[in-house]
C-alpha positions in Angstrom: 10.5 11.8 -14.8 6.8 11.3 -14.6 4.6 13.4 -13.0 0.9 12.6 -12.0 -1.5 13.7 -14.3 -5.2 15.2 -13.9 -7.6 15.4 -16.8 -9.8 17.7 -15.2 -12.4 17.8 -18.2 -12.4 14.0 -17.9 -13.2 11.6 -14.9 -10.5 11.9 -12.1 -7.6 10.0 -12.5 -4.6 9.0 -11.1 -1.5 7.7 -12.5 1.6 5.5 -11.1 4.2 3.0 -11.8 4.5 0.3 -9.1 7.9 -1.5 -10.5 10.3 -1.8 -13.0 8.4 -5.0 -14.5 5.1 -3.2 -15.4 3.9 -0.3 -17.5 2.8 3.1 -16.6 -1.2 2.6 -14.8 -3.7 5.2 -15.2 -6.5 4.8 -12.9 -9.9 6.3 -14.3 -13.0 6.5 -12.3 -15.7 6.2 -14.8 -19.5 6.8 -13.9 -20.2 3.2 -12.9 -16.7 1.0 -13.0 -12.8 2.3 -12.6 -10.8 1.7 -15.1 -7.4 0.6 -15.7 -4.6 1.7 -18.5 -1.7 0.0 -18.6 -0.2 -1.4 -15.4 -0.2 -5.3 -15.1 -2.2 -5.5 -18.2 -0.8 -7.4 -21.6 0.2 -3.6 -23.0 0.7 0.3 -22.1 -3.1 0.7 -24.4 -5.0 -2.1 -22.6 -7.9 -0.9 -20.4 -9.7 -3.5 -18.4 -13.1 -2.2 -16.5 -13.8 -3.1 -12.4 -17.8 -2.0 -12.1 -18.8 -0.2 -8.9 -21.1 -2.8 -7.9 -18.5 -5.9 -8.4 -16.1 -4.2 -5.8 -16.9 -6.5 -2.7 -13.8 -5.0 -0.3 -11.8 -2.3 -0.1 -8.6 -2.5 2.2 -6.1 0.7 3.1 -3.0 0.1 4.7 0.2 1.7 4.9 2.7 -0.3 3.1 6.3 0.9 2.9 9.2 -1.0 1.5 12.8 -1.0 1.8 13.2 1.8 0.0 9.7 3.3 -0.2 8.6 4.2 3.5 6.1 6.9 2.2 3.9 4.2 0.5 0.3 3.6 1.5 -2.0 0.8 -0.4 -5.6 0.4 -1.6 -6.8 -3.2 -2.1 -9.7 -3.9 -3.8 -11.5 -7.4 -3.8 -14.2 -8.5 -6.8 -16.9 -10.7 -6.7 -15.3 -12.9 -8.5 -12.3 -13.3 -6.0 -9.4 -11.0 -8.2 -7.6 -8.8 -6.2 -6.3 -5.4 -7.7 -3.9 -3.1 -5.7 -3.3 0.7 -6.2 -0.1 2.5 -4.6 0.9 6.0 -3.7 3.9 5.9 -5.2 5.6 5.7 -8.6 8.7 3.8 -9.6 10.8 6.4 -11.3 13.7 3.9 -11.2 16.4 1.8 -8.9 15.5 2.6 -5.3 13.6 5.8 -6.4 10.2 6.6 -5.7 8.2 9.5 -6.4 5.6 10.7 -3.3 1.9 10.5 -5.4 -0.1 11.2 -2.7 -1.5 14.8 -3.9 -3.5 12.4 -6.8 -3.8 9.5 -4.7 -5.6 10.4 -2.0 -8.5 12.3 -3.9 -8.6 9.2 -6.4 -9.1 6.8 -2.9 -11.5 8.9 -1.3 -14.0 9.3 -4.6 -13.4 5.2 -5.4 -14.7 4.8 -1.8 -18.0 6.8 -2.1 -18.9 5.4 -5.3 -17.9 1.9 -4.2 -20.4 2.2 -1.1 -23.1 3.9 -3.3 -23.2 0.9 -6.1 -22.6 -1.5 -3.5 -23.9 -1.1 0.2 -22.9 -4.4 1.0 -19.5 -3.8 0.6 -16.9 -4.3 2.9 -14.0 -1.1 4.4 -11.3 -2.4 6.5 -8.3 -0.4 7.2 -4.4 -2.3 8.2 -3.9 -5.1 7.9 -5.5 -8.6 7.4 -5.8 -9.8 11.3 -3.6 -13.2 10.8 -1.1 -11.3 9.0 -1.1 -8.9 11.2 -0.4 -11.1 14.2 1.7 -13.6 12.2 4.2 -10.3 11.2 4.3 -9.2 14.7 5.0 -12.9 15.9 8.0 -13.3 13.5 9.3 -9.5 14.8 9.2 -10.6 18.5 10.9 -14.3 17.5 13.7 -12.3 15.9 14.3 -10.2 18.5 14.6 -12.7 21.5 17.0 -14.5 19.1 19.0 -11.7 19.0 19.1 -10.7 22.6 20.1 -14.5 22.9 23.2 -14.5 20.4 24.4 -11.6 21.7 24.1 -12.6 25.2 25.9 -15.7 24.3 28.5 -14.5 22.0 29.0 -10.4 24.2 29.7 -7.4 22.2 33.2 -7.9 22.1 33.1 -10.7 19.7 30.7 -8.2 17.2 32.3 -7.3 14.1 32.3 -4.2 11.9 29.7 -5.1 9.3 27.9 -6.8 12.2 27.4 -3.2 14.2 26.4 -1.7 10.9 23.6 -4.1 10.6 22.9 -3.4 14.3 22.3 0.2 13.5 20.3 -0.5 10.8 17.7 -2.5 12.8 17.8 0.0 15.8 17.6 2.9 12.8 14.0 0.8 11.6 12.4 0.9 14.8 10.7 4.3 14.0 9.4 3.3 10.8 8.2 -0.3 13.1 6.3 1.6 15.3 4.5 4.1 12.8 4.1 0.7 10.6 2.6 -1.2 13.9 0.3 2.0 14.8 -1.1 2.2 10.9 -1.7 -1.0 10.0 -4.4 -2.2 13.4 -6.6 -4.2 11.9 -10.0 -2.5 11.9 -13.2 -1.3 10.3 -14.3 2.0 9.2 -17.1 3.7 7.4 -17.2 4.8 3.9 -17.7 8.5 4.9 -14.8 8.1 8.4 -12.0 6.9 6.3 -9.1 6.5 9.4 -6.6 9.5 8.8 -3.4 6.8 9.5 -4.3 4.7 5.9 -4.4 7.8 4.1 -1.1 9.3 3.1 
């Protein structure tokens, strides 16, 4: 497997897969853009360049997946309206993740300063986007009270075996729910307070 890699005579980097259907991306932060290797570009040897001063908002939110709950995100918005994620974790293969965070969290922090240096004017937000965030928890509650209602309706006695299992699972999520619910508040923060919760 992979492991993260530090170039310490070079400029700080950070490297990560984030699926099966894209390469290996090294994140470079240069003196005045971060750079790119790999990732979702057209090859493993492409670099593509995002200037400091182009960087218009940076999001962190805590982002975990099915089978990924130690993932954490940082989205970055251009001026010219492309949107460029960077996760904490690396695809090392079906339902296996590797925890980056020792490399990613140094990369974040240093991407925020220079960020705000080139570009005052730029936005931080931490959690999520405030729609989404409302629309998600919406949806949640809707699912729930339909729940309570089929199983009022129908009683635990009519529950089968793979339906208890299921059951389990969504009672067994609830933790990761809450932490997920507590993370992703939609706020704003300072380049130099950057909220401990986004932050793996």
């Amino acid at each position: 497997m992979n492991e993260p890699v530090n170039e310490p005579a070079g400029p700080p980097s950070y490297v990560a897969r984030a699926n099966a259907l894209e390469y290996e991306a090294i994140w470079r932060l240069q003196p005045d853009a971060l750079e790119l290797q790999g990732g979702p570009t057209a090859g493993p040897d492409v670099v593509m360049r995002f200037p400091y001063r182009d960087i218009v908002g940076v999001r962190l939110s805590y982002a975990p997946s099915r089978f990924d709950h130690a993932r954490y995100r940082c989205d970055l918005r251009m001026r010219s309206g492309q949107q460029i994620a960077i996760l904490s974790t690396h695809y090392a293969g079906i339902a296996d993740f590797e925890d980056r965070a020792a490399t990613y969290a140094p990369l974040v922090r240093a991407l925020i300063a220079r960020v705000a240096a080139a570009n005052p004017a730029a936005g931080f937000r931490s959690g999520k986007n405030p729609v989404t965030y409302v629309l998600e928890h919406l949806f949640l509650f809707a699912m729930v009270v339909l729940l309570v209602f089929v199983l009022s309706m129908v009683g635990f006695a009519y529950v089968g075996d793979t339906s208890w299992v299921k059951l389990f699972v969504i009672v067994a999520s609830i933790p990761l729910l809450i932490a997920y619910t507590r993370k992703n508040w939609p706020s704003r923060f300072k380049p130099d307070a950057i909220p401990k919760d986004v932050l793996p």
